[in-house]
C-alpha positions in Angstrom: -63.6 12.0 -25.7 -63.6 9.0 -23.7 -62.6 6.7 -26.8 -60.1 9.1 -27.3 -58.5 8.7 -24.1 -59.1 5.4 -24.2 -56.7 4.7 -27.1 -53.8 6.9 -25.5 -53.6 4.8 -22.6 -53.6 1.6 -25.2 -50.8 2.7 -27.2 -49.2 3.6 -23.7 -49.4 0.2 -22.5 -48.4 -0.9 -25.9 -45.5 0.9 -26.5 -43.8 0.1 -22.7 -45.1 -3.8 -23.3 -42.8 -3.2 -26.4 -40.2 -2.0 -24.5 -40.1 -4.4 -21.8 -40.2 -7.1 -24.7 -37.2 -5.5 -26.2 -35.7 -5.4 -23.1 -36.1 -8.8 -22.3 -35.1 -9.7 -26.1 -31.8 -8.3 -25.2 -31.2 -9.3 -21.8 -31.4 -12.9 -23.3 -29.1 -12.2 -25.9 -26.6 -11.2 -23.7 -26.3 -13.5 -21.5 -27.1 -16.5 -24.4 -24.6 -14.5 -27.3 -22.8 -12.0 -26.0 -21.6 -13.7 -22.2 -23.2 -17.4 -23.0 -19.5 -19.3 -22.4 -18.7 -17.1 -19.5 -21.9 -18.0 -17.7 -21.6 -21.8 -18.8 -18.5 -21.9 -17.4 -20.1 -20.8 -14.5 -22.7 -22.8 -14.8 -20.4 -25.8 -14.5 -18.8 -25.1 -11.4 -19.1 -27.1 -8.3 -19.5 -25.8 -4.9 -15.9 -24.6 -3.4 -14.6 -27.8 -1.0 -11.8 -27.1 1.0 -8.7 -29.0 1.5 -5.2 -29.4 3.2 -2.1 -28.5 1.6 0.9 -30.1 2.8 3.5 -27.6 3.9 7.5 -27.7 2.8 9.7 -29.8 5.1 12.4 -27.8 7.0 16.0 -28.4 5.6 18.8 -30.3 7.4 22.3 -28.9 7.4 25.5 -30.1 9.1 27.2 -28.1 11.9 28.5 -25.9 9.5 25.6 -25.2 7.5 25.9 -27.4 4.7 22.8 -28.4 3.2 22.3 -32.3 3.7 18.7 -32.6 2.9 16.3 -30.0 1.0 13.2 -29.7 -1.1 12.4 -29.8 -4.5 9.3 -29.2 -7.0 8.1 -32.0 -8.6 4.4 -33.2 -10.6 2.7 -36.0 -9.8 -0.4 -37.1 -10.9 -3.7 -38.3 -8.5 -6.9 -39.6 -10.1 -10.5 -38.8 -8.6 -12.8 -41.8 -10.2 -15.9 -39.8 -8.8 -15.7 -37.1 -11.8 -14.5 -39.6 -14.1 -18.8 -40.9 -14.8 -19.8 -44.0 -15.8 -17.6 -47.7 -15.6 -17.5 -47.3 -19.4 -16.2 -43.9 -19.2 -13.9 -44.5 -15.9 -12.2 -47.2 -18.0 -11.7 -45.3 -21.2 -10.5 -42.6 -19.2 -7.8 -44.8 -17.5 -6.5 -46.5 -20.5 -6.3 -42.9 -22.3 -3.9 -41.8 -19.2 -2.1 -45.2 -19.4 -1.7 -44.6 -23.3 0.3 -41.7 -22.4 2.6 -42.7 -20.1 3.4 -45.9 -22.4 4.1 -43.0 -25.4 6.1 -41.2 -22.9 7.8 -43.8 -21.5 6.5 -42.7 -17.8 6.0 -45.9 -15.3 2.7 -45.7 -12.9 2.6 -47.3 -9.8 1.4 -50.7 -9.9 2.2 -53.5 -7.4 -0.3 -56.1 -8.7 1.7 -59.5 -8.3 0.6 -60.3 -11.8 3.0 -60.1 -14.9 2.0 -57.8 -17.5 2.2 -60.1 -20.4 0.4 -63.4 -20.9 0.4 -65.9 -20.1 -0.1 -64.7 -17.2 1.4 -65.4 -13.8 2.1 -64.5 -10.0 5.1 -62.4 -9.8 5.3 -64.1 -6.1 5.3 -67.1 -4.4 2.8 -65.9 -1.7 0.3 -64.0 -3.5 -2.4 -64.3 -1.4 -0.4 -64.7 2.1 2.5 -65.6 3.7 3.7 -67.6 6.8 5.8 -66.0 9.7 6.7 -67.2 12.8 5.8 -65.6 16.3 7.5 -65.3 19.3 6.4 -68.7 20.8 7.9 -70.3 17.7 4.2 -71.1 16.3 3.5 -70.4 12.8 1.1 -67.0 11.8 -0.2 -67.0 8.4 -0.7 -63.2 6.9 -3.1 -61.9 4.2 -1.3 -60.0 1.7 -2.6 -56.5 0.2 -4.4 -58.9 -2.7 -5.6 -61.4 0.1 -6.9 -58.7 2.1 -8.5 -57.2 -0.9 -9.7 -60.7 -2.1 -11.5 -61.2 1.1 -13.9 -58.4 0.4 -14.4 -58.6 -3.5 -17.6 -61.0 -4.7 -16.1 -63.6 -7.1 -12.6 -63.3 -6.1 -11.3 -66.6 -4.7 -7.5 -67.2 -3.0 -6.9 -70.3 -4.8 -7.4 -68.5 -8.4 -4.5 -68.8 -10.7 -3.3 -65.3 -12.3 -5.3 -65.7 -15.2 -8.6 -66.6 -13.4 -8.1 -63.7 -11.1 -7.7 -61.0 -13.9 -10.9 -62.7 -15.5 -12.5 -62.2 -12.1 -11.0 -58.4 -11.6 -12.4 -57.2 -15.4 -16.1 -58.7 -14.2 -15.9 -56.5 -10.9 -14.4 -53.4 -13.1 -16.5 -53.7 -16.3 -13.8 -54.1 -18.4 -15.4 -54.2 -22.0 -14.4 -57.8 -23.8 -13.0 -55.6 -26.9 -10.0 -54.6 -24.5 -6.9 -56.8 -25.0 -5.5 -59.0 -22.3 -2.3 -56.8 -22.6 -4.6 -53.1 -21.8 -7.1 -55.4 -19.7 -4.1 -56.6 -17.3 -2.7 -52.6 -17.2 -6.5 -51.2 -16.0 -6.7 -53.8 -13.7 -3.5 -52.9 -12.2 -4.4 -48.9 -12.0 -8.0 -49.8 -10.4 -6.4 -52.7 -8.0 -4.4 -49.9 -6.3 -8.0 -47.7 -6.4 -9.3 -50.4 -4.8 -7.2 -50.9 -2.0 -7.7 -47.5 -0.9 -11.6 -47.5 -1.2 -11.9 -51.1 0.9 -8.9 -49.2 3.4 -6.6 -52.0 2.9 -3.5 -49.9 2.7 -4.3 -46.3 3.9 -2.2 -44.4 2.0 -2.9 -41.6 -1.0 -2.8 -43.2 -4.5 -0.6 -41.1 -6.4 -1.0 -42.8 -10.2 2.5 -41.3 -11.4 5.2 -38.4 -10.1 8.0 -36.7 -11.1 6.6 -36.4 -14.8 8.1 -33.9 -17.2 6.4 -30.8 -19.1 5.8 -33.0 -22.1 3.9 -35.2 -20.6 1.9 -32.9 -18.3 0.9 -31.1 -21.8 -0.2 -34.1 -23.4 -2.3 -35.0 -20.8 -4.0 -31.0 -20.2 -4.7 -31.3 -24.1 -6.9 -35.2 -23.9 -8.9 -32.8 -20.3 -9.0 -36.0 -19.2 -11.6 -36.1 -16.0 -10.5 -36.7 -13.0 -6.8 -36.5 -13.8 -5.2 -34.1 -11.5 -1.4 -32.9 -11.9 -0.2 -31.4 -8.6 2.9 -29.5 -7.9 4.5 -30.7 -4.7 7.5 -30.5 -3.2 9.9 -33.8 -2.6 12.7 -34.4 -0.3 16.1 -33.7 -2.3 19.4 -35.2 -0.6 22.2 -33.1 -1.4 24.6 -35.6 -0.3 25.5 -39.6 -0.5 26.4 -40.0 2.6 25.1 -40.2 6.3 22.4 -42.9 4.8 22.1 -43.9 8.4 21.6 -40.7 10.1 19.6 -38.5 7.9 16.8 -41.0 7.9 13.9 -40.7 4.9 10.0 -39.9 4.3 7.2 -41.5 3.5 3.2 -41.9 3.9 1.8 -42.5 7.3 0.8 -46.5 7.6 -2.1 -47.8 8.9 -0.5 -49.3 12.2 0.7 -45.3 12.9 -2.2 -43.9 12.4 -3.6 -44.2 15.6 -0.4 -42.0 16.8 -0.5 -39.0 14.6 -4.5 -38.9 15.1 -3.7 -38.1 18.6 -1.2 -35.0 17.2 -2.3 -31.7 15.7 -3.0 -31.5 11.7 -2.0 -34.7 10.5 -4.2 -36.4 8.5 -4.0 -40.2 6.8 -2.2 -39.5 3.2 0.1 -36.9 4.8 4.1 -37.7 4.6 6.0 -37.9 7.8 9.4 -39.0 8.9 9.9 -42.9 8.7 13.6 -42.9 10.3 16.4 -41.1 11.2 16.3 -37.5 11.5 13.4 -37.6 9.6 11.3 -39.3 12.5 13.9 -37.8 15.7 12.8 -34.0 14.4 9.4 -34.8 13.1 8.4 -31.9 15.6 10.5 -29.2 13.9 10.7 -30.2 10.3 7.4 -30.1 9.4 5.4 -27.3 9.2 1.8 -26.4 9.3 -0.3 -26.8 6.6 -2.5 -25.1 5.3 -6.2 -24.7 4.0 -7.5 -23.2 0.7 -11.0 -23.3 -0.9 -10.9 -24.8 -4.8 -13.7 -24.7 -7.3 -13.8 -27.3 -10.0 -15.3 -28.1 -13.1 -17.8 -31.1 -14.1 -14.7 -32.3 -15.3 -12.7 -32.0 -12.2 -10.4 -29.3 -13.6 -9.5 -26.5 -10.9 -11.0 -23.2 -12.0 -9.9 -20.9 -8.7 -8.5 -21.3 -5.4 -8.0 -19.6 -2.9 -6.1 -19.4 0.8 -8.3 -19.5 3.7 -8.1 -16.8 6.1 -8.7 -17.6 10.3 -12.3 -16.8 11.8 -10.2 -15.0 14.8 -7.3 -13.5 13.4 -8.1 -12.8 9.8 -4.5 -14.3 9.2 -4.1 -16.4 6.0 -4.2 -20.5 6.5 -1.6 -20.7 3.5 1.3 -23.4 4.9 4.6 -22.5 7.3 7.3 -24.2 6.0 9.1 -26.2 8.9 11.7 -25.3 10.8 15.7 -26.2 9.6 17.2 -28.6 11.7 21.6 -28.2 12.2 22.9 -30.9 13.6 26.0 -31.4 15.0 27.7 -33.8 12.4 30.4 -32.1 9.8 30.1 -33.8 6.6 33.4 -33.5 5.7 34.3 -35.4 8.4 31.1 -37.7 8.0 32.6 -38.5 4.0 35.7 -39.1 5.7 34.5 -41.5 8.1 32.7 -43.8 5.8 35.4 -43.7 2.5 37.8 -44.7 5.4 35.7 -48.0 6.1 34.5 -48.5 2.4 38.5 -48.6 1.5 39.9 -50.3 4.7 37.2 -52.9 5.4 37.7 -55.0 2.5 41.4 -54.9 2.4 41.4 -56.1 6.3 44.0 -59.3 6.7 40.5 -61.3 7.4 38.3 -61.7 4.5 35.7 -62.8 7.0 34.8 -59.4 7.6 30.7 -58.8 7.7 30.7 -55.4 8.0 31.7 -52.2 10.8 31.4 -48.8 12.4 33.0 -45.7 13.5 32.0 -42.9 15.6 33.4 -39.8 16.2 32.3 -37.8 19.4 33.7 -34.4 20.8 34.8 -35.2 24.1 34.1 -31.9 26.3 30.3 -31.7 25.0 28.4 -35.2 23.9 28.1 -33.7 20.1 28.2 -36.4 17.3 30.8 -35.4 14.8 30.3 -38.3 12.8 28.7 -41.8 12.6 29.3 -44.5 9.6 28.0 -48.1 9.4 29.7 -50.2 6.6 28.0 -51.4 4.2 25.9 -48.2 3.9 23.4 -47.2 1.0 22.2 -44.3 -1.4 18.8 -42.7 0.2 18.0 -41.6 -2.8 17.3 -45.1 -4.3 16.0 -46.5 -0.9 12.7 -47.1 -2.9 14.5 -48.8 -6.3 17.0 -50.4 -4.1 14.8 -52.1 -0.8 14.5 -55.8 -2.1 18.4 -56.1 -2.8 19.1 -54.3 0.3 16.5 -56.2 2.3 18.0 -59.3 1.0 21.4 -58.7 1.2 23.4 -60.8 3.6 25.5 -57.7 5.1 22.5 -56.4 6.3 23.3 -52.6 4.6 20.1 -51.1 6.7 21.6 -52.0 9.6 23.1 -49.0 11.6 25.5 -50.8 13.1 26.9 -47.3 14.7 24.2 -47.2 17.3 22.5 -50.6 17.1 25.1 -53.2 16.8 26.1 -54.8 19.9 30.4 -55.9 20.4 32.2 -57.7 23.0 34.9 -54.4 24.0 37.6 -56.8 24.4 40.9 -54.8 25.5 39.3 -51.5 25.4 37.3 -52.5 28.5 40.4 -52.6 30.2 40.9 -48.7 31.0 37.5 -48.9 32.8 39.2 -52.3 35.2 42.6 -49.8 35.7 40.4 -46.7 36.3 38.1 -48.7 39.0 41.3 -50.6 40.5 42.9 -47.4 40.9 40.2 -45.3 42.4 39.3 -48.1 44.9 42.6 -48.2 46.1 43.1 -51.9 44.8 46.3 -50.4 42.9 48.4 -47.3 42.5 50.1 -45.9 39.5 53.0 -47.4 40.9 51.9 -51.2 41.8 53.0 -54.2 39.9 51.8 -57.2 39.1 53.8 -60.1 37.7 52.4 -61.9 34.6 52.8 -65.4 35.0 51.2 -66.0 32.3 48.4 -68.3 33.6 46.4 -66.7 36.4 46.6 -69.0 39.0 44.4 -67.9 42.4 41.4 -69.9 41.9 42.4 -73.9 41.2 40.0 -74.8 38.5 39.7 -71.7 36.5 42.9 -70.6 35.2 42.9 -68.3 32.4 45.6 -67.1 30.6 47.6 -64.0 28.9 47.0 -63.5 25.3 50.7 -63.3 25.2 51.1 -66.5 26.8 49.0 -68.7 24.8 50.0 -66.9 22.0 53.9 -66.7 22.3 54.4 -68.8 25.2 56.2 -65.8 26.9 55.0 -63.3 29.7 55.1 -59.8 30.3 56.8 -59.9 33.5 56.4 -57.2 35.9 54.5 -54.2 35.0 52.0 -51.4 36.2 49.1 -50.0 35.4 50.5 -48.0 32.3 52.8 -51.2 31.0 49.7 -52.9 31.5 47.6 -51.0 29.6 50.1 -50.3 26.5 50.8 -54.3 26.4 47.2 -55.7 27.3 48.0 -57.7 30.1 44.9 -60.1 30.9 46.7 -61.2 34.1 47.4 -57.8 35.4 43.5 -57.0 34.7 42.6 -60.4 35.7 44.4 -59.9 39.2 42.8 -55.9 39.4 39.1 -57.4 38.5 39.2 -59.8 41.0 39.8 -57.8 44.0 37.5 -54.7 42.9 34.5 -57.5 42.2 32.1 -57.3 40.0 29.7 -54.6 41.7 32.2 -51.9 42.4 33.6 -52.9 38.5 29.9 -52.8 36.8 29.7 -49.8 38.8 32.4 -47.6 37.2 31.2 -49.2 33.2 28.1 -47.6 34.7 29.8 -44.1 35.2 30.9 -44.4 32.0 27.5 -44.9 30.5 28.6 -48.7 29.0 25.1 -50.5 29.1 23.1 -47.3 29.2 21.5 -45.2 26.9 24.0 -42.1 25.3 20.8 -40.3 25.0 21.5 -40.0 21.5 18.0 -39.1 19.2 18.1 -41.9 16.8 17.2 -45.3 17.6 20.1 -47.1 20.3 21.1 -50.4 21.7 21.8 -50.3 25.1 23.8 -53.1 25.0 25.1 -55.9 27.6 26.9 -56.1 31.1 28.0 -58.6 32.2 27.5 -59.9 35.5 25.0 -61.5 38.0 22.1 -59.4 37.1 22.1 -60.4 33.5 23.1 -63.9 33.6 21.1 -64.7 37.0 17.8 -62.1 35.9 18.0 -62.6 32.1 19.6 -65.6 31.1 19.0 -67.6 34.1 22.0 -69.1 34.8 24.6 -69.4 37.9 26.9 -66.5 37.8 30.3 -67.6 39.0 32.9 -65.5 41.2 35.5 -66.6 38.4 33.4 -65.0 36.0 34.4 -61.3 37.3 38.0 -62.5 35.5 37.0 -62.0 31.8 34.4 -59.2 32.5 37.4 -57.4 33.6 39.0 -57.9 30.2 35.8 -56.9 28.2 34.6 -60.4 27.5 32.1 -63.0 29.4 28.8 -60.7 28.4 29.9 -57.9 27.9 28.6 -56.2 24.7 28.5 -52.4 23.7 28.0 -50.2 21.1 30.6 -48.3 19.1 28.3 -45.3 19.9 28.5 -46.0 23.7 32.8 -47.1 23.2 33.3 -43.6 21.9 31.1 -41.6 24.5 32.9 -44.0 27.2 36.5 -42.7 26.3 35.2 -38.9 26.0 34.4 -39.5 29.6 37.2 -41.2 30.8 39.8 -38.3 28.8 37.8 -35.2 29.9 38.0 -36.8 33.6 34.9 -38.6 34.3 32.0 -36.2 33.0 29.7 -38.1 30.9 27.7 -35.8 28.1 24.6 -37.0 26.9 25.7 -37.9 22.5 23.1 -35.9 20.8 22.8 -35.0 16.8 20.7 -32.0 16.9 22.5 -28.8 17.7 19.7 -26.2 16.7 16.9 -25.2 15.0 16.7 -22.2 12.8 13.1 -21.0 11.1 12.3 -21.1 7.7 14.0 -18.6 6.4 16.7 -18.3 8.9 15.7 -14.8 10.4 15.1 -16.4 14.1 16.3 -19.2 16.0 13.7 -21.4 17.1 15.8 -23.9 19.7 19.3 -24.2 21.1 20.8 -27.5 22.6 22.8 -27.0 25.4 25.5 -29.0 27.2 24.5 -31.9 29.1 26.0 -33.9 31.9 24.2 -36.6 32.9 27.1 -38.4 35.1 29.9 -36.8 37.0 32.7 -39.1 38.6 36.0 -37.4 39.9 39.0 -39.4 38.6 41.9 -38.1 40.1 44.4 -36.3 37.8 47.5 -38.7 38.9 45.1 -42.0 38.1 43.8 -40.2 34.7 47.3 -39.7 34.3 48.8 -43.2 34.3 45.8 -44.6 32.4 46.0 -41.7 29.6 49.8 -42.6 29.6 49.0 -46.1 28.9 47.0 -45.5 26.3 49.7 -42.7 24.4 52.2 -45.7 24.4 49.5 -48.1 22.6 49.8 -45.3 19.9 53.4 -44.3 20.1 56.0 -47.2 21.2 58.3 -48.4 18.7 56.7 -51.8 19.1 53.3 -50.8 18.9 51.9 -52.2 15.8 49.1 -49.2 15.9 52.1 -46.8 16.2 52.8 -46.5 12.5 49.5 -45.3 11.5 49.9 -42.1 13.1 53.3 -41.0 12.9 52.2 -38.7 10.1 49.8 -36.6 12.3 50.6 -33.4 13.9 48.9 -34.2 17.3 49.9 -37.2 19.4 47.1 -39.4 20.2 46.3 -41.9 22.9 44.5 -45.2 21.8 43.6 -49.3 23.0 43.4 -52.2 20.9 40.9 -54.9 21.2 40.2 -58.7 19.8 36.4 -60.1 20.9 36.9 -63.9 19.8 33.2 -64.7 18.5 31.4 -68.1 19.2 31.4 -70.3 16.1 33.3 -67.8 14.0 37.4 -68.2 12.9 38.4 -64.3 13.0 37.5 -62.2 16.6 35.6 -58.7 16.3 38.0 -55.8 15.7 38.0 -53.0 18.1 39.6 -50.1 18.5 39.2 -46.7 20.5 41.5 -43.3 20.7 41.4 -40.0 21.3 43.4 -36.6 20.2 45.0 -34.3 21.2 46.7 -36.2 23.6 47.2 -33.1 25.9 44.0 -31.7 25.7 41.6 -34.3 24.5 38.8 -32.4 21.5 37.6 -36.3 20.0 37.1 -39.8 21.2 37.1 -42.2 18.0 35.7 -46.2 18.2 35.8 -48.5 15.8 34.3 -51.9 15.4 35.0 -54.3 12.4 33.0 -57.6 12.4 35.7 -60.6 12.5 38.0 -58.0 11.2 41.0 -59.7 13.6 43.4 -57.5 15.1 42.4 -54.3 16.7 45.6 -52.4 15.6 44.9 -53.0 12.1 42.0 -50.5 12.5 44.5 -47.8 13.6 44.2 -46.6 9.8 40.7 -46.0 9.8 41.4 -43.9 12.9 44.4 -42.2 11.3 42.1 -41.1 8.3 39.5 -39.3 10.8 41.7 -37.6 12.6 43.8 -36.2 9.3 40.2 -35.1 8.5 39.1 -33.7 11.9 42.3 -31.5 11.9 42.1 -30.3 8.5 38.6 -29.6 8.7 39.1 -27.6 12.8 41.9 -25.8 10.5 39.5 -24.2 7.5 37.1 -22.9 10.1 38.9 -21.2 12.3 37.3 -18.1 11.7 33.7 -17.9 13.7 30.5 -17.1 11.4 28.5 -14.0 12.1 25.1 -15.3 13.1 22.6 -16.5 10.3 25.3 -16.5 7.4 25.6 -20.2 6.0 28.9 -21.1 4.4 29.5 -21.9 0.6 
């Protein structure tokens, strides 16, 4: 009995040892056969990192909602050497990527001063470093990115020739002997720029290629090369030519401005930020916050999942806000205008000495900037192709000469002289002076009228008006004199000449004149005669166009200075809320009284309307009557003076002050066309939106 029982319980033990077994058998199949490249796959996944994703830059429209500035997706392609294994393998891995893009006929960034070809050679002068001079007038000398670099790297000597160098670089790199000079040279170039990064010579991201096109993106995905990453991102897309010196441009964060956008909220070292213009002014409202997702990568560095973060607190998702959209108060109609004015008129100037000019359009009863042009301007879309000829070019292109270059007024200064005169009490509407035409109250220094020295005549009698229509130094150098140089620097004070507009972008304040900047600045002796050509706009005198223009807004609304601004508000991403509204600013208030405003204004409608005027024919065409003043700066050392020239319109009830500067362009008058132009365009363009926009509607 007992065997019997015995050999139940055996075969009972057997018989579930059997079926365990078979259990087990299939388990293993399963997960071997059945799910074996599932679970390998899985297998081969890293641990989830996290990282930041760059949000979409706001948009930037004109006043009346014209995109100026918008996004784009583009491909680019980054390259993580850590998944790509072994030297050997890095190497092979690089010259199959570089393989491609020389099939494709896609160029890789590269700035190795080498040529690509041997024999080879420095592609500069200075490969290593370069002089400069500082302040004192001693000589600095500066480590290039390769001297930098060299400084760090065993074997690598600054006195190497090109060839020497590569031969040093493929040593460092384990660059295999059977690799040609011509590959050799290529590598080098790709792990050079690697290189910089790792040592934190130049801190920003290494992006091997962008931009690339769907045939090369599947050329690469089929050769799953590791460690090649192709990234959608989003690029800054400028929907117009023009404004080159307003709109400003992007680019990565450099190492001296890192220490300032550590100290702000999410930014970190390879992010892209605004370099200039209204990039950099409205940094704070274009960019938005970025995000955070977890990815999961393969052994060969391809992305497998990801996924947006969610916050701790709120459970909201981390995926990016897009920035805000910046309007600013510029109409680009009137902005094209502006600067095909100056790119026709400029050259064609009697002088051929002309360097370059500017024009700015302000609206008189609230600071806005309708429109700023430098000539010679540029396309920000090739900034990057473009910099060396720009950077070399003689006519400075880069230059914003609205807000930055610095011009002796000349005659246009002369409305500040009539306006201080008059509200002192020095003169009336009614006083005249006689032009003699040599100003004769102080024995040594006798100065004379333009008309004089230049006709041998005079202007005989005239007031303030006369005055102003026929530029009269002696009747301005009579008024200077007894209103003196404090109560005179005074009133240019009022009317913001050698103070900041306020404006957003980067501003000269300019220069004037009197004993504060030639005693304090230039240490010299300021003379009493001195006050004589201040009062005509010359001595030291030197402002901006940007500060001319605000300066006759001021003086034709009646002595209310606005601060000139370019932003005008900021809407959110998708337009549903509006995130910031600029209001008007005064930031100066002197009464002028309407009789003085009056013979001043009157002076300046007869520079732009007399018979004899020789700014008069520019703008008989127009519809609205407009009041202007001429001006010729004579330049030390140059044959032609600076041409200047300021208006406004209507005449009756003042809507835009205009200045224009033209470097030795001559006569003042002959810049009455360029004036003519913006205004034709100002009224056209006030005439096609008369009706008002409901509120988040953007035009066509």
């Amino acid at each position: 009995m007992e065997q019997k029982q015995f050999r139940r319980r055996s075969n009972l033990l057997l018989a579930v040892f059997v079926v365990v077994l078979a259990a087990f058998i299939w388990v293993l199949y399963d997960l071997q056969i059945n799910k074996g490249e599932e679970y390998l796959a899985q297998s081969q996944r890293k641990i989830a990192v996290t990282e930041t994703v760059e949000a979409a830059r706001g948009e930037i429209l004109d006043r009346y909602g014209r995109v100026l500035v918008s996004n784009r997706l583009s491909y680019q392609v980054t390259l993580d050497t850590s998944l790509m294994g072994t030297p050997a393998e890095r190497n092979a891995t690089l010259l199959a990527l570089i393989k491609v893009c020389q099939e494709q006929g896609v160029a890789w960034t590269d700035t190795l001063p080498v040529t690509q070809r041997s024999p080879f050679r420095f592609t500069s002068d200075t490969p290593f470093s370069y002089e400069s001079t500082n302040d004192d007038g001693t000589t600095k000398t500066n480590a290039t990115q390769l001297g930098r670099l060299t400084e760090l790297m065993n074997g690598w000597e600054a006195d190497m020739t090109a060839t020497e160098l590569l031969t040093a670089m493929r040593k460092s790199w384990e660059v295999e002997e059977e690799v040609s000079n011509a590959d050799a040279r290529a590598l080098c170039g790709v792990l050079y720029e690697l290189w910089l990064r790792r040592r934190e010579v130049t801190w920003s991201a290494y992006v091997f290629t962008e931009d690339v096109d769907i045939s090369f993106i599947t050329r690469v995905k089929e050769l799953s090369l590791p460690g090649v990453r192709i990234q959608a991102v989003t690029v800054r897309e400028y929907n117009t030519t023009y404004a080159a010196h307003l709109l400003g441009r992007v680019g990565p964060i450099f190492r001296d401005e890192w220490e300032y956008y550590q100290s702000l909220e999410n930014y970190q070292m390879d992010d892209t930020v605004g370099k200039d213009g209204v990039e950099r002014a409205f940094e704070q409202y274009l960019r938005g916050v970025p995000g955070t997702r977890a990815l999961e990568t393969n052994t060969a560095g391809r992305v497998v999942s990801e996924t947006w973060l969610t916050d701790s607190k709120t459970g909201e998702s981390l995926a990016p806000q897009p920035g805000g959209n910046v309007i600013l108060t510029i109409d680009l109609d009137l902005q094209m205008a502006t600067e095909d004015s100056l790119a026709q008129r400029i050259p064609n100037l009697p002088s051929k000495d002309t360097k370059g000019a500017a024009a700015v359009v302000v609206d008189v009863n609230t600071g806005e900037l309708l429109a700023a042009a430098s000539y010679p301007t540029f396309d920000l879309s090739r900034y990057n192709q473009d910099y060396n000829d720009l950077n070399s070019d003689p006519l400075t292109p880069m230059l914003n000469r609205a807000f930055q270059g610095i011009y002796a007024p000349g005659s246009t200064f002369k409305m500040v002289t009539a306006v201080a005169g008059l509200e002192e009490g020095v003169i009336t509407p009614d006083t005249k002076i006689k032009d003699t035409g040599r100003y004769t109250y102080y024995k040594g220094y006798q100065p004379q009228c333009w008309y004089f020295r230049q006709y041998g005549a005079t202007h005989g009698w005239e007031n303030v008006s006369e005055a102003i229509r026929d530029s009269c130094n002696v009747f301005f150098y009579d008024t200077g004199r007894q209103v003196g140089i404090e109560r005179l620097n005074a009133y240019a004070s009022h009317f913001g000449l050698g103070e900041s507009t306020g404006i957003e972008l980067p501003e000269s304040t300019g220069i004037l004149a009197g004993p504060d900047y030639t005693e304090g600045v230039l240490g010299q002796k300021w003379e009493v005669g001195s006050t004589l050509p201040a009062a005509i706009g010359q001595e030291n005198n030197q402002f901006t166009p940007l500060q001319l223009a605000n300066y006759v807004a001021t003086l034709v609304n009646g002595g209310t200075r606005h601060t000139v601004h370019l932003l005008r508000a900021v809407k959110s991403y998708d337009y549903s809320e509006t995130i910031m509204s600029y209001g008007r600013e005064a930031v100066d208030t002197m009464d002028i009284s309407d009789e003085n405003l009056a013979a001043v204004k009157y002076g300046m409608y007869m520079v732009a309307n007399s018979p004899g005027s020789a700014a008069a024919r520019y703008f008989q065409g127009l519809d609205v009557k407009v009041g202007a003043k001429t001006g010729s700066a004579q330049v030390t050392g140059n044959r032609n003076s600076n041409a200047v020239f300021v208006c406004f319109a209507p005449y009756d009830d003042p809507e835009v002050a205009i200045a224009i500067v033209a470097e030795q362009g001559g006569s003042g008058s002959e810049l009455a066309a360029v004036a003519a132009d913006i205004l034709r365009a100002y009224f056209a363009t006030e005439e096609s939106f008369t009706s008002v926009q409901p509120e988040n509607t953007l035009l066509p």
